[in-house]
C-alpha positions in Angstrom: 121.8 48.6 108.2 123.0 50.0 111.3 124.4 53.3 111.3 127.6 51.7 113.0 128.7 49.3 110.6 129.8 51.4 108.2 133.1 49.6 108.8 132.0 46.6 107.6 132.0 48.1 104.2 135.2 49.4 104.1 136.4 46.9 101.5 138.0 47.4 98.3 134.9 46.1 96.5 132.7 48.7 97.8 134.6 51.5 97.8 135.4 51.7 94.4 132.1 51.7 93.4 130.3 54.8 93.3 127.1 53.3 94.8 128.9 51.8 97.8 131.3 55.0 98.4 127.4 56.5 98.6 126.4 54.3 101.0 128.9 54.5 103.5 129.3 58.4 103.3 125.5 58.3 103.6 125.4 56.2 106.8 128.5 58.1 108.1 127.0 61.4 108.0 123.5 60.4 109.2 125.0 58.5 111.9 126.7 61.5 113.4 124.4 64.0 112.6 121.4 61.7 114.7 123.8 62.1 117.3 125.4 65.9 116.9 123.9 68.2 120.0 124.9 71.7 119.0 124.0 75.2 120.4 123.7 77.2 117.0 121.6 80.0 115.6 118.4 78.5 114.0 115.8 78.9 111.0 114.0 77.5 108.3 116.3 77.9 105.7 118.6 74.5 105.7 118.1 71.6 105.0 121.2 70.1 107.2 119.0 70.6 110.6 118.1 69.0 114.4 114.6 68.7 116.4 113.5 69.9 119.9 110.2 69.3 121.4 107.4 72.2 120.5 106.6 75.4 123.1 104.2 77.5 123.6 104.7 80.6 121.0 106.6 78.8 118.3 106.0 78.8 114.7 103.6 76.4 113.9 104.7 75.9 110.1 107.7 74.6 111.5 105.9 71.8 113.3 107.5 68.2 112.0 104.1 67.0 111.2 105.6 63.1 109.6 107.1 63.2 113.6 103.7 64.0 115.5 102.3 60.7 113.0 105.5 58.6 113.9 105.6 59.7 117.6 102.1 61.4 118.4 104.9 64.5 120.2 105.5 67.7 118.5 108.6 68.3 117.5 109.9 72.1 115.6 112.6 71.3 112.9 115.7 73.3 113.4 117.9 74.2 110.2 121.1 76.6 110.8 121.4 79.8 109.4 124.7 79.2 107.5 126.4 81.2 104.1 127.5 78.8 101.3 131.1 77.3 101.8 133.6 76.6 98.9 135.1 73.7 99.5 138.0 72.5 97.8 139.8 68.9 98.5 143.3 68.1 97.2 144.4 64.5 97.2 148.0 63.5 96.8 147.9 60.8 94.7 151.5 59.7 94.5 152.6 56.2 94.9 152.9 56.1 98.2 149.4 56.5 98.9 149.1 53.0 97.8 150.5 51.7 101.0 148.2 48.9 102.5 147.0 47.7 106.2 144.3 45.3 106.5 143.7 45.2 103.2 142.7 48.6 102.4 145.6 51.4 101.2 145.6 54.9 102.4 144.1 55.5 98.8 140.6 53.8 99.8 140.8 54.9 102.9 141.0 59.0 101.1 138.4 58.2 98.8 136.2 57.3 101.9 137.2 60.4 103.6 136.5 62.8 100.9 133.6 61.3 100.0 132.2 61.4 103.7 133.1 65.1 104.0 132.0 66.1 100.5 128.9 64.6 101.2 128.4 66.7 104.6 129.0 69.4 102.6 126.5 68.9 100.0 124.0 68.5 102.7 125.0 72.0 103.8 124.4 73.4 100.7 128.6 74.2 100.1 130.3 74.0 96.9 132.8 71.0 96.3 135.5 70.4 94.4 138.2 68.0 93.9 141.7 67.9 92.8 144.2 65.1 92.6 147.6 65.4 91.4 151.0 63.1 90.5 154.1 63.7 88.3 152.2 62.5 85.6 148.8 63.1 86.3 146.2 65.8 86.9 142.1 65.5 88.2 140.6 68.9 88.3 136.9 69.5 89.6 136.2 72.6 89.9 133.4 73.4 93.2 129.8 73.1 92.2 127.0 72.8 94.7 124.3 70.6 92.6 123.7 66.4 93.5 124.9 65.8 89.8 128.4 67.3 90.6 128.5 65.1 93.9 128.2 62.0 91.6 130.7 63.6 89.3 133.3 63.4 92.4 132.6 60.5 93.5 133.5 58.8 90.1 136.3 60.9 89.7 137.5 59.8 92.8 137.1 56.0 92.2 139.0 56.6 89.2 141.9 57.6 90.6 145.4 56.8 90.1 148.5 56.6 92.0 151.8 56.7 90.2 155.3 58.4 90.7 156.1 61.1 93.0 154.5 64.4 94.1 155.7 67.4 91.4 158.1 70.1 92.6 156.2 73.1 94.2 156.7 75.3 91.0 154.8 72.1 89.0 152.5 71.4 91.4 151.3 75.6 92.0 150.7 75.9 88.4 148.4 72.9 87.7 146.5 73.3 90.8 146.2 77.1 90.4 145.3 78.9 93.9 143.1 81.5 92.4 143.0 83.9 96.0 139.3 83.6 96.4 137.5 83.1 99.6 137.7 79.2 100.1 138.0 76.0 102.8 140.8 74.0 101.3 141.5 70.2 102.7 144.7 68.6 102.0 144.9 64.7 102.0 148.6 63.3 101.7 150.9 60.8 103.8 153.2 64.0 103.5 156.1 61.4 101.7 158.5 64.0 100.1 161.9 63.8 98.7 163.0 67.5 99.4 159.7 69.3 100.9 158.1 69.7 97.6 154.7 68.7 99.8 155.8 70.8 102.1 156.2 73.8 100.3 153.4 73.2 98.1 151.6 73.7 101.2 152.5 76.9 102.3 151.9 78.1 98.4 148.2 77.1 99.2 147.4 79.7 101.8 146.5 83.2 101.2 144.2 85.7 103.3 141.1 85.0 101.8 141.4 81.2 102.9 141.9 78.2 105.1 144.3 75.7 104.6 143.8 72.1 106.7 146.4 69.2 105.9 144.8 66.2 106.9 147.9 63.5 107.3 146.5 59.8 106.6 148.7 57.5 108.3 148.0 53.2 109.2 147.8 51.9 112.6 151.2 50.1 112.0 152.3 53.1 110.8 152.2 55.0 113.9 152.8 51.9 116.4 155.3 50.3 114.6 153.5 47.2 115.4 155.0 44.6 112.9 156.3 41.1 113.2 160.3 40.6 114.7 161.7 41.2 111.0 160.2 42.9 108.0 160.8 44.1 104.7 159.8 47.6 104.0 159.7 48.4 100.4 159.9 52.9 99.0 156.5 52.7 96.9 157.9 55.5 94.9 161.4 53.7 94.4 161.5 50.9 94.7 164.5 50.8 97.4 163.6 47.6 100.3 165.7 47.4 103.6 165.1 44.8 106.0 164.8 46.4 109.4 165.0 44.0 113.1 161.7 46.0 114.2 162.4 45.4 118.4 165.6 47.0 117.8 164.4 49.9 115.4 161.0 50.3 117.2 161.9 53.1 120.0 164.3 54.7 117.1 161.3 54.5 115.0 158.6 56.2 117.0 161.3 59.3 118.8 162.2 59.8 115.1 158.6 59.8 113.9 156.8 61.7 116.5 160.2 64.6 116.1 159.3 64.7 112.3 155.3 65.1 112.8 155.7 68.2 115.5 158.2 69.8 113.4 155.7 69.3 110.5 152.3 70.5 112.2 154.9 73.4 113.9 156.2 74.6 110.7 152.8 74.8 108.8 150.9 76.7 112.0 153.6 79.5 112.0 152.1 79.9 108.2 148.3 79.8 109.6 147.7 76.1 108.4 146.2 73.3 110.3 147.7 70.1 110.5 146.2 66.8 111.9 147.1 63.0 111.6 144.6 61.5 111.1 144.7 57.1 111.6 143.3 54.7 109.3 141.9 53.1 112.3 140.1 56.8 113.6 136.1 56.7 112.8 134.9 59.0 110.5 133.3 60.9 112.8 136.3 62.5 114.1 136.8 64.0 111.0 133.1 65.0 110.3 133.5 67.2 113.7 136.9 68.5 112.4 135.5 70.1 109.2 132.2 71.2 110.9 134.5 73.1 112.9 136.7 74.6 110.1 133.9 75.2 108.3 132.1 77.6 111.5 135.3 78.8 112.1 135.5 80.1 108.0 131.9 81.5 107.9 
C-alpha cells in the first residue's frame, strides 16, 4: 500500500481494531520519516535514523550493506543521538468526543492520533503512557518503553469509552495524579467544558520539570460552519437540541469561535502550555512534526 492512503483506512472498522490502528500508524510514521530532511547530531546508537551517500573517511561499519545490494551506491546509516523521552498522553473521553463528520467521531479520529504519535515514539526508544478519563471512568497506563506495552495501548485505546462530562479539576488532579517528574505530556480534548474544569485541569498539569501541549481536535464543519440552510445541533453531554438558521448564525458563529480559541491558546501560554487546533481534516503529518518538535525542544 502506498504510504499516502493511509486515509483510506480511516474507517471505523479499522480503527478499532488493534491490527488496523497498527497499520495506519505504521504507514503514517514511515511515510513521513522517508520524507523528513533534518540537520541533527548523528551516531550509531538509534534505531529511528536517515541515510546519506558514503565519503571518503567514514566509518565503514556503518556502511548500509542491504542498500549497496538494492542500489549497488553506498549509503552510511544515520541514527540521532537522543535521551529517552517520557511521554504521557491524556485523552478526554467525555461525551462530546463522540461528535461525528464523515463518519468518523473525534474519538476515532484520537485514537488514530495517539496511536500515530505513540508509535513515533516507540521508534525513538521514549516511554509511553496513556490516560483517559470521564465522570465515571478512568484508563491509566503508566509509560513503559517495550513493543508489548505499545500493543497494551493500543487495546486500551480501542476500548475506550465516552460517557458524561469531564470531572471537576479537584476530581480530575487526583485520578490522574501529576507526580512532578521530568515528562512530555499531550492533551487530546475538544476543550467542551461547563465551568473551565478542562481548563483548569490544564493548568494543574504543568510543573517545572515538564511540558504541557493541548492538542484541540475539532471537525472541518466545526470550524467552517459549513452545514446545510437549517440544522439541528444536539449537547452530546445533555442532551439539549436548538435548531439554528446556519446563513444567519454563520458570521456569529465563526467571530464568536475564533474570540473563544485565542482567548484559550492566550490563557494557557501565559502558564507555559502549548495550545494547537488541530482539524479532523489536517494529515497526520502535521502532527508527527509538532511532537518531533516538542520532543527536541524537551531533551
Amino acid at each position: 500500500m502506498a504510504q499516502q492512503d493511509y486515509h483510506d483506512l480511516l474507517k471505523p472498522e479499522v480503527i478499532n481494531t488493534v491490527s488496523g490502528l497498527s497499520l495506519i500508524s505504521r504507514i503514517v510514521v514511515e511515510g513521513f520519516t522517508t520524507g523528513l530532511n533534518r540537520s541533527v547530531s548523528v551516531g550509531s546508537g538509534m534505531e529511528f535514523s536517515q541515510y546519506r551517500g558514503y565519503e571518503p573517511g567514514d566509518d565503514l561499519r556503518l556502511l548500509d550493506w542491504k542498500m549497496l545490494a538494492r542500489s549497488g551506491r553506498y549509503y552510511i546509516k544515520q541514527s540521532e543521538i537522543e535521551s529517552q523521552v517520557t511521554i504521557k498522553f491524556i485523552v478526554d473521553a467525555s461525551a462530546s468526543m463522540l461528535h461525528k463528520e464523515a463518519d468518523l467521531s473525534k474519538m476515532d479520529f484520537v485514537r488514530v492520533l495517539v496511536a500515530t504519535l505513540a508509535y513515533m515514539a516507540h521508534k525513538q526508544g521514549d516511554a509511553v503512557g496513556l490516560f483517559a478519563l470521564n465522570e465515571r471512568d478512568l484508563v491509566s497506563i503508566f509509560p513503559k518503553a517495550d513493543k508489548k506495552h505499545y500493543n497494551r495501548l493500543l487495546l486500551e485505546l480501542i476500548k475506550l469509552s465516552n460517557t458524561g462530562k469531564w470531572p471537576g479539576a479537584q476530581v480530575s488532579t487526583k485520578r490522574i495524579p501529576n507526580r512532578g517528574t521530568k515528562e512530555l505530556i499531550f492533551f487530546l480534548t475538544d476543550m467542551y467544558e461547563s465551568n473551565a474544569e478542562i481548563s483548569n485541569f490544564i493548568k494543574g498539569l504543568k510543573s517545572s520539570r515538564n511540558e504541557v501541549v493541548v492538542l484541540q481536535i475539532m471537525g472541518s464543519s466545526e470550524m467552517d460552519f459549513n452545514y446545510g440552510p437549517n440544522i439541528t445541533f444536539e449537547d452530546l453531554e445533555t442532551g439539549a437540541r436548538v435548531k439554528v438558521d446556519t446563513e444567519k448564525a454563520k458570521n456569529q458563529y465563526l467571530l464568536a469561535m475564533n474570540s473563544k480559541l485565542k482567548t484559550v491558546k492566550d490563557e494557557l501560554l501565559s502558564k507555559g502550555i502549548e495550545h494547537h487546533v488541530f482539524r479532523m481534516d489536517a494529515h497526520l503529518g502535521e502532527a508527527l512534526q509538532l511532537f518531533l518538535k516538542q520532543r527536541k525542544r524537551f531533551n
